[in-house]
Every structure is written in C-alpha cells, then in structure tokens.
N, C-alpha and C positions, 0 to 999 in steps of 0.2 A: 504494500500500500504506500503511494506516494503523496497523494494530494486529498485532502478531506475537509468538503466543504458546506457548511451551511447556506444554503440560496433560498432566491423565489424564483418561480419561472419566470418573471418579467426581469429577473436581472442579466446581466451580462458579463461570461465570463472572459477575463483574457488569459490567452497560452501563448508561451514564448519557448522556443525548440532551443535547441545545442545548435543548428545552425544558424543561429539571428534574426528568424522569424516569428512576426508576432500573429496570432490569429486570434478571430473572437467570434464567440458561441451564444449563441442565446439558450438559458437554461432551461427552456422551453422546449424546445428541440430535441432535448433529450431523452428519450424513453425512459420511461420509467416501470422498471423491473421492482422482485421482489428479494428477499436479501438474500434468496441460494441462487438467483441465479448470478451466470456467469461476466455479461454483459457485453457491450458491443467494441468492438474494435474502434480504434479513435479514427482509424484513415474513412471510416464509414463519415465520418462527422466533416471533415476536414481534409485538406488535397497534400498529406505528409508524403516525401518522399521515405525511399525503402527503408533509408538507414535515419530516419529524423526520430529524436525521440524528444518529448515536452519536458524539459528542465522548471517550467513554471506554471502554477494555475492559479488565479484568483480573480475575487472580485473587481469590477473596474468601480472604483470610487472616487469620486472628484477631490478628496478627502489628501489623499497618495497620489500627488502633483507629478513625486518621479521616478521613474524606471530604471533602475541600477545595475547594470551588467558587467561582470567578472568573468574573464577569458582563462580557460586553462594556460596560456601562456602569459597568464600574469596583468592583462590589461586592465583597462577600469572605464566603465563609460553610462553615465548620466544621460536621462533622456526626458523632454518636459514631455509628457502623455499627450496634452493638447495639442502644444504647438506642431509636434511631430506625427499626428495622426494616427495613432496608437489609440484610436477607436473608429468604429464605421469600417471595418477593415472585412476585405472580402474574403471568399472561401478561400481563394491560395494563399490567403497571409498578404505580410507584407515585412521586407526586408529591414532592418532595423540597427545592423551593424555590419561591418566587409569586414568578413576574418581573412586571416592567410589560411592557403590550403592543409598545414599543418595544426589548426589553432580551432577550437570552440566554444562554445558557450557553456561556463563550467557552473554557475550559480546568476538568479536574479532575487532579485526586491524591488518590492513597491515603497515606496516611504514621502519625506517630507525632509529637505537637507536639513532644517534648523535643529541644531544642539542635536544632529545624529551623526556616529562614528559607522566604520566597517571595520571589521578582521575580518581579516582572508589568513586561510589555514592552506597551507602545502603540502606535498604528499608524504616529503622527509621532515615533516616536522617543525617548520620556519613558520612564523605568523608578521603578520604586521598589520597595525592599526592606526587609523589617520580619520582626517575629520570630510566629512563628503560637501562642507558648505567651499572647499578651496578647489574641486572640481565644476569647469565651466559644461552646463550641457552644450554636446554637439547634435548633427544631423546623422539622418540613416545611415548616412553613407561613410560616415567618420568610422575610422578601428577603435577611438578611444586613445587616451594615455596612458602610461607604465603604473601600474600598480601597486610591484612587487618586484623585485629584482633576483629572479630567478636562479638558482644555480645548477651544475651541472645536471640533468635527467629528470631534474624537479618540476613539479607542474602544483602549478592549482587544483587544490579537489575539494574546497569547500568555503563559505564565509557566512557572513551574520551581521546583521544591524544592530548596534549599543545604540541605548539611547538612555534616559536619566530612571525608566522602571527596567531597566536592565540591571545584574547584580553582581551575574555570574557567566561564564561560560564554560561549555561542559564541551569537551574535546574526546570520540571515541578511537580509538585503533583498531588492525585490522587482527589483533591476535584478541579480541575479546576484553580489551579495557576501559573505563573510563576514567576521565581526571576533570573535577571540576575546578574552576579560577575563578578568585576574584576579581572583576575588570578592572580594579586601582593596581594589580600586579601586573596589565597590557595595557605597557607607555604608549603613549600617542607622540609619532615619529611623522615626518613626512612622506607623503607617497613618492616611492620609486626604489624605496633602499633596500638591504636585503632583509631584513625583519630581525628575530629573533627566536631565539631557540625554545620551544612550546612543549616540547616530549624528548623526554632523551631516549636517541636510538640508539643505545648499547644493544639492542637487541634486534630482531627481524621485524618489530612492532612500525607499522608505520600507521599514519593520518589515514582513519576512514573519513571521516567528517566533523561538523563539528553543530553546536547550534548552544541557544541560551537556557538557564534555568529555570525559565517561564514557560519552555512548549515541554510535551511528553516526547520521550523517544520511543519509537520503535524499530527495533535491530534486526535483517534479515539476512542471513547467512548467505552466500554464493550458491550454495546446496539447496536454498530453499527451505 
C-alpha cells in the first residue's frame, strides 16, 4: 500500500510519476469496489507508459500553493501549482520537469514554503537539510537546482517536509531498523553541499527511507 486517501467524489486528485508527469483524476471516476476486491489497474484511468510508476497522490488544495520535486540524482525543484498549470491537466498528463536520461523523480510534496525545511535522505546514508523559502520556483521545462551533492554511486531514495508541528524524524534501513531524530540534531546547511552523516554504515545497512513522527509507517518487504 502506497497512497491512502480520504476524498469526495467531486474532489480532484493529483498524481505525479518518476518520470515528471503530472496527471489529474476526478475521484468520481473511480469505481468503487468492495474491500476484497482487487481493483483496477491505474493505466485503465490514465495514458502511463510501460515503465511509469506514480511516486505521488493527493488532494489538489488551493491550501498547498507548491509542488516540491527531489531527483534521484540529487536535484531540487519548486513549482507554483497555479501558475504552472498543474490542474485542468489532460489524460496524458502533462510534463513538469526535463530529467537526464539517467535521472528520476525520487520523492514529491505538496506544501506552503513559509517556515518549511526539506531533508533529503540518501541511499548511503548522507542527509541534508535546508530551508525551501531560498528556492526560486521554475517552469516545466526547468531540471531544477542541486540539492545534495552526491557522492560516488549515491543516489536519493527518500525526503520529508519539517515544518514547526514536526519533532522528529524516523529514518528506516534496509536490514530491518529504525532510528528516530530529533530535528534540532539536523542542522540546517545550504543547498548543494554534501550533507551529513545520518546512519552509520559499518554495516550492509543502508537508507530505505525515511519520513516524520507524525505519519504511521508501514514496512513491506521485497518478498512481499
């Protein structure tokens, strides 16, 4: 289970893939099953290519002015919902960032920049945290600026919005750990740098993800 949400059918969902596309669903549209069954396939709803999978779901609220995109290689890119048309968006979506062919869309958020941070978590373990009001939004067509200053084989696999009811953040690995922080222990740096060390990898343990002390987690194995 990845995305669980409360709606109405007059509301309007948006979904933003790994490749940079945004789409939107009316939750109308939806069928509605009962809770054994299995349900329908997303490419029934929407025109995803083979390999596209929705890294984002939620409600569109006038509320969450901006759309926040973190690149597995490390980028960082702001986007104003309105200005940028990131609603009224047709069945095949609509493009919203140019990645390199090597590069995709590794985590989003919806939010408000005022008095909100990001940490972005890495797969060896590096974090770094910076304030979102010193990023300018761009247009669709922009990659976004540097992030995170990646180091060798490293990549982006997760991040999270601080904001002042934030307290903690809870970081899992991929050998079955968890370790919770408190946010006054992740300094707030500039974006671009290489971050700081989050987990120590004396061992084969690396970065599953991460998120805050406020959501539940649910953990699901490779095996299922």
């Amino acid at each position: 289970l990845k995305f669980s949400i409360d709606c109405s059918t007059s509301d309007y969902l948006i979904l933003i893939s790994n490749k940079g596309k945004a789409y939107q669903l009316l939750a109308y549209n939806i069928d509605l099953m009962n809770s054994n069954a299995r349900g329908k396939i997303l490419s029934q709803y929407l025109n995803l290519d083979e390999d596209e999978v929705i890294e984002y779901c939620g409600l569109y609220h006038t509320f969450f002015s901006t759309v926040v995109l973190v690149t597995k290689n490390g980028l960082i890119k702001t986007i104003d919902m309105e200005n940028n048309g990131i609603v009224n968006i047709r069945k095949n979506g609509k493009r919203i960032i140019t990645l390199d062919a090597n590069d995709s869309v590794a985590s989003v958020h919806t939010t408000t920049k005022e008095e909100a941070d990001i940490f972005i978590a890495t797969k060896f373990g590096s974090g770094i945290r910076f304030n979102l009001e010193n990023i300018r939004d761009s247009g669709n067509s922009s990659k976004g600026v540097r992030a995170i200053n990646l180091r060798l084989n490293d990549y982006v696999i997760s991040s999270t919005i601080l904001n002042n009811n934030i307290k903690h953040v809870v970081f899992i690995t991929t050998s079955g750990f968890m370790k919770k922080v408190d946010i006054k222990d992740l300094r707030i740096t500039n974006r671009g740098g290489v971050g700081f060390l989050i987990v120590n990898r004396s061992t084969e343990s690396e970065i599953a993800g991460c998120t805050t002390s406020n959501d539940d987690v649910t953990l699901i194995t490779e095996k299922g």
